[in-house]
Each structure stands twice: as structure tokens, then as C-alpha cells.
N, C-alpha and C positions, 0 to 999 in steps of 0.2 A: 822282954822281946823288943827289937830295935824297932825304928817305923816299916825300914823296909821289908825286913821279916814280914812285921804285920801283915803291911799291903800285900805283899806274895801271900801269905796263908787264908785274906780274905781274897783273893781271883782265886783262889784254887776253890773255895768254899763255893763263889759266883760259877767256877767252871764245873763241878758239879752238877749245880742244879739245875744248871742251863742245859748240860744233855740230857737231865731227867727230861725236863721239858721240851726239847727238839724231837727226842725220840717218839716221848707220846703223844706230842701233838703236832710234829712236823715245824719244818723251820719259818714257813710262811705265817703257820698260826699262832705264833711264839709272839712274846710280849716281853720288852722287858721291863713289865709288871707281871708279870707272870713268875718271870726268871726271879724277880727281886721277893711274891712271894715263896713261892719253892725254898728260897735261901733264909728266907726269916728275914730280910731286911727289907728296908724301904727303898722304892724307887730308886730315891737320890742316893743310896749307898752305893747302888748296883753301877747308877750313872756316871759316879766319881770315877770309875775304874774302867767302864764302859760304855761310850758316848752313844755306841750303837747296836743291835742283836749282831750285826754284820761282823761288825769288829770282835766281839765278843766269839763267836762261829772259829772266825780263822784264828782267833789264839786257840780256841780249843785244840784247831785238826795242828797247829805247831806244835803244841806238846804230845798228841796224838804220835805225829809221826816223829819227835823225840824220843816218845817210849818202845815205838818200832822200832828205829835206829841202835836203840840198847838193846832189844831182842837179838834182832838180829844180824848186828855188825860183829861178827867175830868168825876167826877162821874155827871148824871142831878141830879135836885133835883126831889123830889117823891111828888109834889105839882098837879099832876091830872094826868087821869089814864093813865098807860103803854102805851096804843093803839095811845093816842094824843103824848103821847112823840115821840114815834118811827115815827109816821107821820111828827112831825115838822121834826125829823133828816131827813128825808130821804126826804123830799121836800126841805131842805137847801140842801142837797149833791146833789141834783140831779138841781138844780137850781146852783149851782156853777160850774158844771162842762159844765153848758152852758156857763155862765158869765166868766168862764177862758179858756179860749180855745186853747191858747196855753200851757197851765198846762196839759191839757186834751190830747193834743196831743201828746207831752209828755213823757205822760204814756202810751199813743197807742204806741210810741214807744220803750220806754224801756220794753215791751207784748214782741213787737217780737225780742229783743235782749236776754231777758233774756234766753231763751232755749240752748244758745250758749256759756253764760257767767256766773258762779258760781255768781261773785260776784252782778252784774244786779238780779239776780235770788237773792239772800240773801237781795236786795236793797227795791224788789218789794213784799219779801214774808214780812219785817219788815213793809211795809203800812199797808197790807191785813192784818197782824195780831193786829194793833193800832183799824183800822176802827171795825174787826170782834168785837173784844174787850168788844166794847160799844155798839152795837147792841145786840152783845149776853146780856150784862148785862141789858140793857131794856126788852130784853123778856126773860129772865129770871122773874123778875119782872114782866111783865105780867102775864104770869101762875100761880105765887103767886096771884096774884089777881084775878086768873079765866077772867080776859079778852080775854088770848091765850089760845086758844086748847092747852093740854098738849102734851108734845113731850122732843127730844132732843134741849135743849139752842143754845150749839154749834155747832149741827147740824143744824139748821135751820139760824144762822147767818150766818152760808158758805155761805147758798140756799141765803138770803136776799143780801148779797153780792154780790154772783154773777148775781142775776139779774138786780143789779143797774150796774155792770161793762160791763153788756151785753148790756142795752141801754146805757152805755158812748162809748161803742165801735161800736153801728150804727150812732153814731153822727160825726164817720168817715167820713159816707157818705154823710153828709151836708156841701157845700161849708163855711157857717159862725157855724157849729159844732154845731148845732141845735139837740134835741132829737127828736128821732120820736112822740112821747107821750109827754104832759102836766107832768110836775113834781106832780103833786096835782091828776091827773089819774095812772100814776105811783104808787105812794104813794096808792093810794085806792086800787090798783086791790093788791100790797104787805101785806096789812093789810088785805084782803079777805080771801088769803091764811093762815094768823096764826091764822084770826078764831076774828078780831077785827075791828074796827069802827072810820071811819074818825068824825075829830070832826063836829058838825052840823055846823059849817060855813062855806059857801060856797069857798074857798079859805082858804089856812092855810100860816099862817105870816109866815116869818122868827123868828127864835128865838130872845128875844133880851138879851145881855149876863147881861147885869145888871137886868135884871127881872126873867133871870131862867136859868141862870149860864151854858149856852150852845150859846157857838159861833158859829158864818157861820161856815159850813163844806165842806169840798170839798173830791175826791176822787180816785177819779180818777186815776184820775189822779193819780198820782206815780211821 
């Protein structure tokens, strides 16, 4: 393994542990001796890499909104109607932000830092503007094909957004970060609202990225 390999696979090891530790004990109360135990290493391992928690934070939420940007930068393809596209997205996103839970948390907490902090705030508004993105462009696409009540695009991916951010933020209240609602009930009562239709099978798959060019999505999370 080269050095620089190395270094990358010890900050990925430090970024880790480090959201272990922000999520459960919040960013104020973070140490990084705290971060350096969590990781198995010393202080000064953590410190080589990491001069600060602070510095340490924002590389996190960079690669954060790296792995958002691979969720969700891609156009779908237009191989069946609007209404089942937008269902698969939103039963993957909304099933992901179970399945990562600490990703999810996360983003509960960089909600309540950002009011205080420009740059958290610029962190959180660059997700919300990837995820709106791609939602808006499916029901955009919708209304061209009369599956969605006509309306504003843009205006209604705010609304679909924030209501998938509204159940990732009751999932606060689940000790294993559960949603209150079924991703696939979720998903129907969202498609009710734009005026479209879950597909007729009973449960909607995940996408699969070699069959229709839309990867797991997550959200959340931030």
C-alpha cells in the first residue's frame, strides 16, 4: 500500500469514528480524544491528520455531500411512466435513511448547527439543492405526460422534499432511527398529492443501477 493510500484509508478510519462520536455525543461535546479513542488510536495519530474537531467536521460533511452528488447526479431513463419513477426514488431514499442511521443522524445534526453557522448552512443548502434537482426533473416529466396535476416543478420538489426530511426527522425519535410510516406508504400518500399512482405491485423494489440507471439514494441525511 503506497503512503498516500495509507493516509486516505487512516481519515476514512478517523472519519468514522468521528461521526460515531458527533452523533452520540453531539459536536460540542466531541474531543478529539474522544475521536482518537473510538478509532483505536492515539491522540497524535488523529492530530497528524487532524489539527482540529472543526477541520475534521467539514471533511466529513465534503465527502458526505460527495456521496450525495453520486446518489443523485444522473438524469433516470424515461423507460415507464413518471409516477413509478418518482415512487422507486422516494422508497429508496426513504429506505436509506433507515438503513444508515448514522448518516441520518448526522444530518439531524448538522439541521441544528446550520442556523448558527454560514458555512454548515451552504453545506446543507448544496444537498437539498442535488436531491430537489432530480425530483423536480421527474415531475417535471410527469405533467408532460399528464400523470401529475399541473403545477409549479420547483415548487412542489421543495413540498416532496420536505416531507421526506420531515419523516427523516421523526426517526429522531426511534431508538434504532426507524421511520414512523412504511417507505412504500410514504411513497403512496407523496404520489397522491401530485395527482399519480403507485405502481400495481404490491411493494416497490429498489432501483437496480444496471437496469435503469438510478442508484440507492439516500437523504437525509446531509
Amino acid at each position: 500500500m503506497t503512503r498516500q493510500r495509507s493516509d486516505e484509508w487512516r481519515k476514512q478510519q478517523i472519519r468514522a469514528a468521528a461521526t460515531r462520536c458527533f452523533v452520540r455525543r453531539g459536536f460540542a461535546a466531541t474531543r478529539l480524544l474522544d475521536i482518537a479513542r473510538e478509532a483505536g488510536l492515539s491522540k497524535g495519530g488523529v492530530y497528524f491528520h487532524y489539527r482540529a474537531k472543526e477541520a475534521l467536521f467539514h471533511d466529513i460533511l465534503d465527502n458526505q455531500l460527495k456521496t450525495l452528488e453520486a446518489r443523485w447526479s444522473f438524469e433516470p431513463v424515461a423507460d415507464q411512466p413518471a409516477d413509478h419513477t418518482l415512487s422507486r426514488l422516494l422508497v429508496a431514499h426513504l429506505r436509506t435513511i433507515e438503513d444508515e442511521p448514522d448518516e441520518t443522524r448526522l444530518s439531524h445534526l448538522l439541521l441544528s448547527m446550520a442556523p448558527q453557522d454560514p458555512t454548515f448552512r451552504e453545506s446543507l443548502d448544496k444537498a437539498f439543492r442535488v436531491m430537489r434537482s432530480l425530483y423536480e426533473g421527474v415531475i417535471r416529466r410527469g405533467m408532460s405526460e399528464g400523470v401529475f396535476t399541473q403545477g409549479d416543478a420547483e415548487h412542489l420538489s421543495h413540498c416532496v422534499l420536505g416531507l421526506v426530511q420531515g419523516l427523516a426527522g421523526q426517526s429522531a425519535t426511534h431508538a434504532e432511527g426507524k421511520l414512523p410510516v412504511r417507505p412504500e406508504d410514504a411513497a403512496k400518500t407523496i404520489l397522491s398529492m401530485l395527482g399519480g399512482t403507485m405502481p400495481a405491485t404490491a411493494t416497490v423494489p429498489e432501483p437496480a443501477p444496471e437496469a435503469v440507471s438510478e442508484p440507492s439514494v439516500n437523504p437525509a441525511t446531509v
